[in-house]
TORPA-783988 format. One record per residue (C-alpha): x, y, z; residue in three letters; residue number from 1. Coordinates in Angstrom, 2 decimals. Each point is the difference from the previous one (the first is absolute). Layout:
BEGIN
X, Y, Z, ALA, NUM .
...
//
This chain:
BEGIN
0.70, 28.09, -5.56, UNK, 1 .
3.61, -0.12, 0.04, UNK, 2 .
2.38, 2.43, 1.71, UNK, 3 .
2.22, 1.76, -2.70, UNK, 4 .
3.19, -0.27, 1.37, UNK, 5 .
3.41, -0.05, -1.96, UNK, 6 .
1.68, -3.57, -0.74, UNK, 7 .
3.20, 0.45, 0.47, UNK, 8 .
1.86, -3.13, 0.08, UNK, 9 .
3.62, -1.02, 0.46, UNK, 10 .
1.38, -1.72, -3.47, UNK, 11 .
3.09, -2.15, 0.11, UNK, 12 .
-0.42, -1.79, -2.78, UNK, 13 .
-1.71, 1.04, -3.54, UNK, 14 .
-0.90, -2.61, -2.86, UNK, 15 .
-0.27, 2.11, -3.30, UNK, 16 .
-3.04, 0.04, -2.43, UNK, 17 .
2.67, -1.96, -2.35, UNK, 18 .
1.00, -2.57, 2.47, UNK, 19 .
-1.18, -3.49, 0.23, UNK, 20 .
1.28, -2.30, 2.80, UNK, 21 .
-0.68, -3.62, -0.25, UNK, 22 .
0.74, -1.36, 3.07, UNK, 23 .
-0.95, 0.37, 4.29, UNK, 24 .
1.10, 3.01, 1.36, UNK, 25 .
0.59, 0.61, 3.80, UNK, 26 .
0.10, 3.45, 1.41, UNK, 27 .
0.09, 2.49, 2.85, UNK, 28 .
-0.60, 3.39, -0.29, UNK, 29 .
-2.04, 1.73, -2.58, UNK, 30 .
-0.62, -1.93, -3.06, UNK, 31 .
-1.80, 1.72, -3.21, UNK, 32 .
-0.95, -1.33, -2.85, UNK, 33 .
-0.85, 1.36, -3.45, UNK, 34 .
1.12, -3.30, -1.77, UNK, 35 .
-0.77, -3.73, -0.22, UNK, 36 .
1.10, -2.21, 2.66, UNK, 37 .
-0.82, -3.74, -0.73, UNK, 38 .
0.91, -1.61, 3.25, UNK, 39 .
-1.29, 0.07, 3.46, UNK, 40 .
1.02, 3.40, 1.96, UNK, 41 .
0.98, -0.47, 3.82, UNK, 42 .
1.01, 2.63, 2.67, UNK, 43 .
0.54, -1.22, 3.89, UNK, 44 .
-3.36, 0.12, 2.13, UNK, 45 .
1.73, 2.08, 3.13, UNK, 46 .
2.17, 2.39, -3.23, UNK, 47 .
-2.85, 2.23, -0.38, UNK, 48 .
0.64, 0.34, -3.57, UNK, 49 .
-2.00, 1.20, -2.60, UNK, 50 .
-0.69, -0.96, -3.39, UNK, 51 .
-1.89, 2.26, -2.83, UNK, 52 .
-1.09, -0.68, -3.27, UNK, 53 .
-0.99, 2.78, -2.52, UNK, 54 .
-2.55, -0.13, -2.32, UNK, 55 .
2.31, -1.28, -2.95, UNK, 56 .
1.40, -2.75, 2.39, UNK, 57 .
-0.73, -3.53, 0.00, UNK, 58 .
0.75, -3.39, 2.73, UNK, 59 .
-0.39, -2.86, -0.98, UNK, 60 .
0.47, -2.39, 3.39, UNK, 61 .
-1.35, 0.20, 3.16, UNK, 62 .
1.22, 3.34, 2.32, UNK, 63 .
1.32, -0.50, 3.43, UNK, 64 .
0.27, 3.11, 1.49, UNK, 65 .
-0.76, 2.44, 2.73, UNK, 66 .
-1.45, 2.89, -1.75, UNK, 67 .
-1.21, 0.28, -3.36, UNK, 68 .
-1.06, 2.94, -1.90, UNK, 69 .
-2.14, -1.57, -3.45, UNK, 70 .
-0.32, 2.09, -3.35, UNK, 71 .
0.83, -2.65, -2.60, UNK, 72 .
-0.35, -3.66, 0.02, UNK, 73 .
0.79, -3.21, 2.24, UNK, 74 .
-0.90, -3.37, -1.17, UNK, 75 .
0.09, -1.91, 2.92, UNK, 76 .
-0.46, -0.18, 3.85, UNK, 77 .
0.78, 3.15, 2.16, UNK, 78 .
0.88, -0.43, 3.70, UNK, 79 .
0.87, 3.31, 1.67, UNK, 80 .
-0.07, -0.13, 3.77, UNK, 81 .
-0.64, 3.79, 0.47, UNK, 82 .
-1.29, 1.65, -3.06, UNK, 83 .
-1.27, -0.24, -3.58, UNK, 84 .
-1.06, 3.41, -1.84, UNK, 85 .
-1.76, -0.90, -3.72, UNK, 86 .
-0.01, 2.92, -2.02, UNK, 87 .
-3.04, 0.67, -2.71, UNK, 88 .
2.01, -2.02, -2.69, UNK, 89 .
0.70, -2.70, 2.19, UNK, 90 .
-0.22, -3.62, -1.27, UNK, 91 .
0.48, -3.34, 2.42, UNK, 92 .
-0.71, -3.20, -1.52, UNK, 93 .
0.48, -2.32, 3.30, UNK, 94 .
-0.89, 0.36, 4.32, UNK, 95 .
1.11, 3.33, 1.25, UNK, 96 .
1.15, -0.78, 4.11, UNK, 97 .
-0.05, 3.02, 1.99, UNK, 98 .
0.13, 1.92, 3.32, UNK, 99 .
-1.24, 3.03, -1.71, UNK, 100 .
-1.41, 0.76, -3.27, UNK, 101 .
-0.58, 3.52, -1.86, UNK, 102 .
-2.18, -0.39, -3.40, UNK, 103 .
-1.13, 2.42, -2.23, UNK, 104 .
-2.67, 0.37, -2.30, UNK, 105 .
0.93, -2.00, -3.30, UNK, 106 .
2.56, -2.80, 1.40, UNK, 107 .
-0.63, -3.61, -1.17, UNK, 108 .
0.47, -3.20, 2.45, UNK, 109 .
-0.82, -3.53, -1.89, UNK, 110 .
0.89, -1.85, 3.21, UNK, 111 .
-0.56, 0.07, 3.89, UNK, 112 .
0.31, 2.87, 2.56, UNK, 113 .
1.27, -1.80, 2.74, UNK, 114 .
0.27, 2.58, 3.41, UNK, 115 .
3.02, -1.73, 2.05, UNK, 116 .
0.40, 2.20, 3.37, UNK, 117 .
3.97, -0.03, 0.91, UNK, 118 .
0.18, -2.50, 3.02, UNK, 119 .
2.68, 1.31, 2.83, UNK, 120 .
3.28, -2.00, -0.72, UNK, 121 .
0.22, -3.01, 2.26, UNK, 122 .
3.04, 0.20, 2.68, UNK, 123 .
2.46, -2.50, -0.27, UNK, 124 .
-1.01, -1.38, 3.95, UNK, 125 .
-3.29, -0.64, -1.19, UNK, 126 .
0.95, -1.81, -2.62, UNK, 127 .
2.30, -1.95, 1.92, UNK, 128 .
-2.90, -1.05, 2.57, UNK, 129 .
-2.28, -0.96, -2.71, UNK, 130 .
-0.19, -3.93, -0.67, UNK, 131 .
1.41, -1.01, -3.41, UNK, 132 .
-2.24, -1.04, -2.77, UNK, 133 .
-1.08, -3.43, 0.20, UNK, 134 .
0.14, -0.42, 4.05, UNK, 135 .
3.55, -1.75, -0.15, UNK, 136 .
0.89, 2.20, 2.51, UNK, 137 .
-2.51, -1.43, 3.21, UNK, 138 .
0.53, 0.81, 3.62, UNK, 139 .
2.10, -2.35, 2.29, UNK, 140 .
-3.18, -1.22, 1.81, UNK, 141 .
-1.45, -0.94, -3.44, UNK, 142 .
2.44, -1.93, -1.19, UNK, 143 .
0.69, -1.65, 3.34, UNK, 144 .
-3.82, -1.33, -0.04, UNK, 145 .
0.10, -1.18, -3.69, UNK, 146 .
2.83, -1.89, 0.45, UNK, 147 .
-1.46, -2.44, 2.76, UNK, 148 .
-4.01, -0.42, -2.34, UNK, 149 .
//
């Protein structure tokens, strides 16, 4: 069903089989883990950065990030705008949020699939001609006639 295709992947920054970080991490880059992170993991939407976790490795927090490649274990939410690939041995306790997803035969969601298309980025004119929340903001007319009721 799936393509084999190699999976080479960029790797700035490794967390060891013997490492356990307690604590949010923020990233950009390549991310891999083969330890314990206890903390929510966060990478910039527009970064493109990828975080892995091997079979041995284990979030605990929700993951915020734009690709993510799934062999060990994530107890919590996952929201990546572009991609999520869950390996056989994949384990998600929580909503996996995705543009794409890639599942084999074997992974384990106890939560939501929730498909979120990415939405074009808004440009900062028509954000600027776009009424503020509320309707403080009314037209000169409007308020002219709801002064004189």
């Amino acid at each position: 069903m799936f393509k084999n295709r190699p999976k080479t992947q960029r790797i700035d920054t490794l967390i060891g089989a013997g490492t356990r970080i307690i604590g949010d991490v923020q990233f950009t880059g390549g991310f891999h883990v083969d330890g314990h992170i206890k903390g929510n993991v966060d990478a910039p939407q527009e970064s493109g950065s990828t975080l892995s976790v091997s079979d041995a490795g284990v979030v605990e927090g929700s993951v915020a990030v734009p690709n993510v490649i799934l062999n060990g274990a994530v107890t919590g939410d996952i929201m990546a705008q572009e991609k999520v690939e869950l390996g056989a041995t994949a384990k998600v306790s929580g909503n996996v949020y995705y543009g794409l997803i890639e599942m084999e035969m074997g992974a384990e969601i106890n939560g939501k699939l929730i498909h979120e298309p990415r939405k074009p980025a808004a440009s900062a004119k028509d954000k600027a001609a776009s009424p503020a929340p509320g309707g403080k903001d009314k037209p000169a007319a409007a308020a002219a006639s709801s002064k004189r009721s």
